[in-house]
C-alpha positions as CSV (number, residue, x, y, z in Angstrom):
1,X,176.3,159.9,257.0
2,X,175.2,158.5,260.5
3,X,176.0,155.5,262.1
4,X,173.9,153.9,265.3
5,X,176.4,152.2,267.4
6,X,175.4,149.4,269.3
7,X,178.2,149.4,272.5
8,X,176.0,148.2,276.0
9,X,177.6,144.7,275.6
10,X,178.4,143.3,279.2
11,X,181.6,141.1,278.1
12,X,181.0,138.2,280.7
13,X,183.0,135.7,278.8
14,X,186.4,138.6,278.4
15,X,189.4,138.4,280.7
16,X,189.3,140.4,284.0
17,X,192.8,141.9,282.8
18,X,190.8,142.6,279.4
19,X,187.9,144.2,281.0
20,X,187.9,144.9,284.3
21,X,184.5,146.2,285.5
22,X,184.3,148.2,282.0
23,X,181.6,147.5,279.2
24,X,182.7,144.8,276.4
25,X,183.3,147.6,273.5
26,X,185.8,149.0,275.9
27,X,188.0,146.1,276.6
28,X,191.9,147.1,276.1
29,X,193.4,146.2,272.6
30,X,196.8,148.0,272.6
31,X,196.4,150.5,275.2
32,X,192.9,152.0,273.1
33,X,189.2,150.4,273.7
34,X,188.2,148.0,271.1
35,X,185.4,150.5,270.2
36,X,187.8,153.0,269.6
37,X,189.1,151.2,266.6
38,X,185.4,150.9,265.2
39,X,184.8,154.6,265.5
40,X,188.0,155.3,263.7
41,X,187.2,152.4,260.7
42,X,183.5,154.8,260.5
43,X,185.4,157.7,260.3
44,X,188.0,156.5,257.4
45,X,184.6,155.7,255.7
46,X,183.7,159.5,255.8
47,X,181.3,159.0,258.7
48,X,181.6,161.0,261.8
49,X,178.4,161.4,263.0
50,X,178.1,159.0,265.5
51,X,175.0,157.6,267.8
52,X,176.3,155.9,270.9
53,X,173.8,153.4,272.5
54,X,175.4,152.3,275.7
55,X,172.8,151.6,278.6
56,X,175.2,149.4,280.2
57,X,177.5,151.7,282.2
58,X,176.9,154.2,279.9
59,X,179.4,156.6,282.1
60,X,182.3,154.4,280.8
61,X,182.2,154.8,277.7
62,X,180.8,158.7,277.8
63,X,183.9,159.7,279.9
64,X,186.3,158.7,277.5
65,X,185.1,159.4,274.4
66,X,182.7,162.5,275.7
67,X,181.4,164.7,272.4
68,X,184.0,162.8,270.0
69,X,185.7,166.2,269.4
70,X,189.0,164.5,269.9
71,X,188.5,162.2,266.9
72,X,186.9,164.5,264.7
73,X,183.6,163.0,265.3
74,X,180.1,164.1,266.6
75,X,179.2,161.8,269.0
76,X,176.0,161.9,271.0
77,X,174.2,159.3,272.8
78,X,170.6,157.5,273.7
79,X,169.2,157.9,277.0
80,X,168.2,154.3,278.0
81,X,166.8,153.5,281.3
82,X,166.9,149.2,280.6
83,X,167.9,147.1,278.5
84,X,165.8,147.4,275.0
85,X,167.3,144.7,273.3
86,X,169.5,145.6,269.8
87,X,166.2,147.0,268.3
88,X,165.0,148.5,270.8
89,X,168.0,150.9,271.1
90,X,168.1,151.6,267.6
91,X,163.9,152.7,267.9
92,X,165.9,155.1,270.8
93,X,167.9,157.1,268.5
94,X,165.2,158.2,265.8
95,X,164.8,160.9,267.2
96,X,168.4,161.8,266.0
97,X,168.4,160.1,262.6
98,X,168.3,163.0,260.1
99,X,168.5,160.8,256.8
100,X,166.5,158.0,255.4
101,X,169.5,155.7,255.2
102,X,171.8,155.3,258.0
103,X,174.3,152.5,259.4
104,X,173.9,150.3,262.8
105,X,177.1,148.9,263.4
106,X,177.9,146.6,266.7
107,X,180.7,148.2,269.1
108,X,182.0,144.8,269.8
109,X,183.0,143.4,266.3
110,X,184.9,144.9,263.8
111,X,185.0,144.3,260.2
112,X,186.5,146.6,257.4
113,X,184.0,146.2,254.8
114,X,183.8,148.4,251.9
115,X,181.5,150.8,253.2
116,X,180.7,152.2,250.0
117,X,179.8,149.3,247.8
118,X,177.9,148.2,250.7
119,X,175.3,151.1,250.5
120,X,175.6,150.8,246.8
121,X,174.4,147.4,246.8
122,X,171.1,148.4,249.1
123,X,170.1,150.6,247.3
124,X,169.8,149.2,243.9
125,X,168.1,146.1,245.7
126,X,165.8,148.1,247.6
127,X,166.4,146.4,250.9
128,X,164.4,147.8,254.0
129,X,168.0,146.5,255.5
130,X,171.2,144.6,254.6
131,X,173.3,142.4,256.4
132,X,177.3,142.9,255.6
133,X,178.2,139.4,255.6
134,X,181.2,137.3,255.6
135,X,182.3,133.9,254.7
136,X,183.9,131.9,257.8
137,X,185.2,128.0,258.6
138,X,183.9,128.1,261.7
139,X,179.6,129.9,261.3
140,X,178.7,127.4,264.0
141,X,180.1,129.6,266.6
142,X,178.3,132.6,265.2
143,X,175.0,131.2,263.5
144,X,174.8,131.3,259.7
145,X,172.5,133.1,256.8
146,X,170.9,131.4,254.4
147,X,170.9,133.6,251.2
148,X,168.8,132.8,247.7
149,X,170.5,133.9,244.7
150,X,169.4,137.2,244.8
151,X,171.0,137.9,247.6
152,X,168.1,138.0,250.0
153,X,167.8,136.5,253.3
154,X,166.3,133.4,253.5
155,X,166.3,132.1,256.7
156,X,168.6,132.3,259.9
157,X,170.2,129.1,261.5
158,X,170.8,129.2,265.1
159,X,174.4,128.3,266.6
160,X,176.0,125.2,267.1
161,X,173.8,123.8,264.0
162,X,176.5,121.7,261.9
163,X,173.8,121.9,259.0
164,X,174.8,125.2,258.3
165,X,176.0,127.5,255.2
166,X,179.4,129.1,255.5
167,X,178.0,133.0,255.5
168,X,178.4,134.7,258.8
169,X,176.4,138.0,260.1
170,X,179.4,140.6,260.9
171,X,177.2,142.9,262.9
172,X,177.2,145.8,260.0
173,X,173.8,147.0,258.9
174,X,172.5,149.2,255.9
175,X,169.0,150.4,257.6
176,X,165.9,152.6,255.5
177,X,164.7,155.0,258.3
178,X,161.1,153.1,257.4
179,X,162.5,150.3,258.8
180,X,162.0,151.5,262.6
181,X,158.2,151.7,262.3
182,X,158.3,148.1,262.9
183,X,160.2,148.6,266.1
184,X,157.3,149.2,268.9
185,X,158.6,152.0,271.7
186,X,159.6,151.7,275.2
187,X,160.0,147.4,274.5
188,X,162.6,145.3,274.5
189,X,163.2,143.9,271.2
190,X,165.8,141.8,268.9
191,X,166.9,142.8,265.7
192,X,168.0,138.9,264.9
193,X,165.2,137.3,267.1
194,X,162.0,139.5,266.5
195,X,163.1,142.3,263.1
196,X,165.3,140.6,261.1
197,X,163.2,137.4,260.2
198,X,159.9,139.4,260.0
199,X,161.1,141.4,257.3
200,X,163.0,137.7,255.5
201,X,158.9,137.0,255.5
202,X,158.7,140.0,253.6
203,X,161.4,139.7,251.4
204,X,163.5,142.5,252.2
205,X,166.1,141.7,253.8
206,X,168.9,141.5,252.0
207,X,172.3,140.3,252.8
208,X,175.9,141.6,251.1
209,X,179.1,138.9,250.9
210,X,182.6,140.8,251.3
211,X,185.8,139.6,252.1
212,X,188.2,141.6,255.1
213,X,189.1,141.0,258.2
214,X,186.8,140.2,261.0
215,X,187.2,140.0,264.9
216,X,184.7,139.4,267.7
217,X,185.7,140.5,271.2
218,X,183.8,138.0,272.5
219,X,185.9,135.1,271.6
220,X,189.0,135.3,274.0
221,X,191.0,132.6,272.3
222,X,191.1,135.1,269.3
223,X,192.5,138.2,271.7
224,X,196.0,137.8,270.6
225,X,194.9,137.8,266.7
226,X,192.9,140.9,267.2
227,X,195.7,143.0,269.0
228,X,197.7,141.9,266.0
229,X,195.4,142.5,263.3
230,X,194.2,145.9,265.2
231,X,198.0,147.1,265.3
232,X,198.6,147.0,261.8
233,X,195.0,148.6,260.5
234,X,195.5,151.4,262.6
């Protein structure tokens, strides 16, 4: 199985000592990039083909982790000359999509969902895409989904909104290969802003509820529960 990765986050809130002048999916978590711990989470889940989408200093991140031979993995990667927003560089690597369900993961968050009953779930409620989701105390920070009983997407509510469910996006999709037709080419475009709630309008977008551990990069009060948490699933 393939897995569009989503790693061209610039880290402007990450220590210096974290990040240096290096893309956020490559900040330090004892001594290996954060990103490296999501490739080798796909990888446990038996997927090792891997499409890197790193516009942002792109050299980076292609030095060190080059064709992915050294992890057992294919890795190749999209050619992006600016920034097409999170759908936009998924519409980039069709070309290189070989089967009509794939995953698009974000490089800069981790969570160890159960890959399996993830998929499972998609496909018996024929979702265009679903959204791995997780339950949190704190979905202000993140912005929350709405669900129905069904388990589709209702609506989205923005951060910082204290009227708010508990259910958190953890940046781990399910996507049908249809789903990019409603991607234009060569724009920049936003799976949350512009995809996502066109296809809650059509009612399939669908969102799974798991339990596991999940970190965010972004948040540096949390860096010191990620290298912990990252040391013992490795």
């Amino acid at each position: 199985m393939q897995a569009i990765v989503l790693a061209g986050g610039m880290g402007r809130t990450l220590k210096s000592a974290q990040l240096g002048d290096a893309p956020k999916p490559m900040a330090i978590v004892n001594a290996r990039p954060f990103l490296e711990f999501v490739l080798l989470f796909l990888k446990k889940n038996g997927i090792d083909d891997i499409i890197l989408s790193c516009g942002y200093m792109r050299p980076v991140i292609e030095s060190y982790f080059a064709n992915g031979k050294t992890w057992g993995l294919r890795i190749r990667y999209t050619d992006e000359e600016f920034l097409h927003g999170t759908a936009g560089s998924v519409k980039l690597a069709e070309n290189m999509i070989e089967k009509d369900t794939f995953l698009v993961v974000n490089g800069d968050t981790f969570h160890d969902v159960p890959v399996y009953d993830l998929l499972q779930f998609h496909v018996s409620h024929d979702a265009f895409v679903t959204l791995a989701l997780k339950s949190s105390e704190h979905p202000e920070r993140y912005g929350a989904v709405e669900l129905l009983e069904n388990k589709q997407i209702h609506r989205f509510i923005q951060r910082g909104n204290p009227d708010t469910t508990t259910y958190v996006n953890t940046g781990i999709y399910v996507f049908n290969k249809q789903t990019l037709n409603f991607i234009q080419t060569h724009e920049s475009i936003s799976l949350e802003k512009d995809i996502f709630p066109l296809l809650t309008k059509l009612g399939k977008l669908y969102g799974y509820v798991c339990e596991g551990t999940f970190l965010d990069i972004e948040v540096p009060e949390n860096y010191d529960v990620i290298r912990k948490k990252l040391k013992e699933y490795i």
